[in-house]
N, C-alpha and C positions, 0 to 999 in steps of 0.2 A: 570526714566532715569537718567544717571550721568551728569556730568557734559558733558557742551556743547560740550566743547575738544574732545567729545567719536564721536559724532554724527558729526564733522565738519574736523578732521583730525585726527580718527584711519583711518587705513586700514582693509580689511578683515581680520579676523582671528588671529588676536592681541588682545589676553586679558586681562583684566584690570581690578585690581584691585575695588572692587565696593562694599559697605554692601547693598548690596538690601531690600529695607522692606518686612517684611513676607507677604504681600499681596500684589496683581498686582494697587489696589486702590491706594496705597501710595506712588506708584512711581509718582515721579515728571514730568512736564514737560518744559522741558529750551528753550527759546527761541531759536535760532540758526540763523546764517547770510550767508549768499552761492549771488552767482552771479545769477540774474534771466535774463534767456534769453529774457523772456518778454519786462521787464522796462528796460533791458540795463545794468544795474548796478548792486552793490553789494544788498542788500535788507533781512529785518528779516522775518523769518518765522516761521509759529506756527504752533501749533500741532492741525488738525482738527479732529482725530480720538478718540477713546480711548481705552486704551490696554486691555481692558476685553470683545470688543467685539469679539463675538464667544464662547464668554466662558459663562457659567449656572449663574454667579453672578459676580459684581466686583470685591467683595475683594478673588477674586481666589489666590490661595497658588502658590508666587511666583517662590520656588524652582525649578529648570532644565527647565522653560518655554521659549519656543518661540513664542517673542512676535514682534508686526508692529507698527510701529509710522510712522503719512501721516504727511507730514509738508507742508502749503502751502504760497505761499509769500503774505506777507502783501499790497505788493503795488498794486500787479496785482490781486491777489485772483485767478489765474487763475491755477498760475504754481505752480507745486507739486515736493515734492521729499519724496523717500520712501526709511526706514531704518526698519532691520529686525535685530534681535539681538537675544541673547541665554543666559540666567540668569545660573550659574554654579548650583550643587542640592545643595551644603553650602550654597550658597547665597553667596558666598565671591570676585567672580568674575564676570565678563561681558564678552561677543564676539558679535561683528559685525559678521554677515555670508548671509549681501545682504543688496543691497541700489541700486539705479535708483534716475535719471541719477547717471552712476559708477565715483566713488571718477575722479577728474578731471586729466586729463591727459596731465598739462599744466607745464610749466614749467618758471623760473625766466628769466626774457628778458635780465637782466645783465649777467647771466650766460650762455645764448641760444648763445649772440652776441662775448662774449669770446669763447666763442666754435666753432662758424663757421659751418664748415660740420660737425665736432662731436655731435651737439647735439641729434641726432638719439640714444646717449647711453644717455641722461638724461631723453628722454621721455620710453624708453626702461625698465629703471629701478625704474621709479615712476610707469610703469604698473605693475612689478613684486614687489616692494614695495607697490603697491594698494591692489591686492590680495594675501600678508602676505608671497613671496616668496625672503625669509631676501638675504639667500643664492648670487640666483641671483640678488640683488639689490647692496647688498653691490660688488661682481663681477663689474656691469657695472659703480655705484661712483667709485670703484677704479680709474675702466679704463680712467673716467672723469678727476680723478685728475692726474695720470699718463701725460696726455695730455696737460693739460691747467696748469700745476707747472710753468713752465719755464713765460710765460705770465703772470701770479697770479705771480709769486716772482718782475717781470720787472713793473707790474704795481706799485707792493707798493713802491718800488724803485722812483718812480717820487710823493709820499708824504712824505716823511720820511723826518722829520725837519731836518732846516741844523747845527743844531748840533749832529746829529747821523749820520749823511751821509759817514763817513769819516769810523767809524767801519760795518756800513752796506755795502757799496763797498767792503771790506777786506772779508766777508762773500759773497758776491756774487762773488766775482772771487772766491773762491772754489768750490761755486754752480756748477759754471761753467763744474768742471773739473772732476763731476760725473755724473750717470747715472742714478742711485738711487734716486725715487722719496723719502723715507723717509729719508736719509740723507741731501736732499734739505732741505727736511722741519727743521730737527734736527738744521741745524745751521744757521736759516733764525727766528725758532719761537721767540727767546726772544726777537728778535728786532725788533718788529713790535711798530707801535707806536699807543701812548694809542687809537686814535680814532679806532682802526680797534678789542678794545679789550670792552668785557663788565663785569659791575660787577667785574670787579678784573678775568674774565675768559678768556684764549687767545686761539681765535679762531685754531690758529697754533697749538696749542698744544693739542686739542682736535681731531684735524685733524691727526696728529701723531700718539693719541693713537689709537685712532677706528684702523687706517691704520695697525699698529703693531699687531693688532690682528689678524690681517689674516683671510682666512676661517679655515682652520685647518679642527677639529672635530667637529666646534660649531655646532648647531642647526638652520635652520633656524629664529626661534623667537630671538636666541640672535644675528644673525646677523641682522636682522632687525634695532636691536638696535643700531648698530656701521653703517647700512647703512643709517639712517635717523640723525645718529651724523656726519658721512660724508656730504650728501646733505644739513644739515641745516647751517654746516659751508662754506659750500662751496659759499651758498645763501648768507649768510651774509657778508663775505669778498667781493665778487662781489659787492655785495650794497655796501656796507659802503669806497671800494677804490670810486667806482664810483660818490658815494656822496660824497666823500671830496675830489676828483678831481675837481669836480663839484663846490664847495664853493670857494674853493683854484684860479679856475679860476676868478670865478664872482669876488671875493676879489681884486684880483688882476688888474681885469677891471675899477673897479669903482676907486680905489685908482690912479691908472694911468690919468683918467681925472678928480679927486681933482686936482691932481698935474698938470696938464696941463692947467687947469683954473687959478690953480697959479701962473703958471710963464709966 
């Protein structure tokens, strides 16, 4: 098996790059962490089966096989989860094509509670992003960010250091005076301030590009790929305003009764 990443957040039907070893023996088995219904909480699970049964020997010839991996939780030993996969006949790739219980159908609470009555399109298009349908996923993120831009630009608005405040205002009364979610975003990305950026990468501007590409001609599988660059930035600006709102307060609390004890 590849790395954990395959078995814990591909979706159906997303292939992946993978050298598979020429025999079913040498495939690996990675630990993996999922929420057990059981114990409550997040928890690792292992792999209790092994991929050559049903087959005449273990080291059976990897190539175009479908194969099962039973995973069962370490805490409880009770509860299971089952992933079924498809080895390319190269060897050179991988596909999920079945798992129980199906990829989770939950969604970020910072992004549920900005959303209000729209969150119907977040859980909508992590079901069509679950079973590999790019198409309709990146469709319903659109629509997500469409909706919540105007709240997403007004939030980061109340952390923007006050020495940026003054070019940032100048850029939202423009916001204002369009209709266009990508033109919002066009003259809103450079000025985000560093918490809300990582690695030198601005969430804005990734948000932009996926957006720019449209559906057009693409293929589901590449829109997959600009649907889940949508959802994961969308997840992350959510967190990270709502975490440094969150700081920015607390800061703000404790320093108020220093000073009040002082004077």
């Amino acid at each position: 098996m590849p790395e954990k990443e395959f078995l814990e957040k591909y979706p159906l039907y997303k292939s992946m790059a993978y050298d598979a070893p020429k025999t079913i023996d040498k495939i690996n088995r990675p630990p993996i962490s999922f929420f057990c219904p059981a114990c409550k909480s997040v928890q690792t699970y292992i792999m209790s089966n092994n991929y050559w049964d049903g087959h005449e020997y273990s080291n059976f010839d990897s190539a175009g096989l479908s194969l099962h991996a039973l995973y069962s939780c370490v805490g409880c030993g009770t509860h299971t989860r089952d992933f079924y996969f498809n080895i390319a006949m190269d060897r050179k790739s991988i596909e999920k094509v079945g798992q129980f219980p199906p990829w989770e159908i939950s969604g970020d609470k910072n992004i549920e509670k900005m959303l209000g009555n729209h969150k119907q399109h977040l859980s909508r298009g992590l079901i069509c992003e679950s079973q590999g349908y790019g198409i309709g996923a990146f469709g319903y993120y659109r629509r997500i960010t469409e909706e919540i831009i105007d709240s997403l630009i007004s939030d980061i608005e109340s952390i923007i250091p006050a020495a940026d405040k003054a070019a940032f205002a100048d850029a939202y009364a423009k916001v204002k005076t369009t209709r266009q979610t990508s033109e919002k975003i066009e003259l809103i990305k450079d000025l985000l301030p560093s918490s809300l950026e990582i690695e030198g990468m601005n969430p804005f501007g990734i948000l932009h590009s996926a957006l720019s590409e449209g559906l057009h001609a693409n293929s589901d599988q590449e829109c997959l790929s600009y649907a889940e660059a949508i959802r994961e930035s969308l997840v992350f600006l959510s967190s990270q305003i709502s975490e440094t709102r969150n700081r920015k307060t607390a800061f703000t609390v404790k320093m108020r009764k220093l000073l009040d004890k002082k004077s």
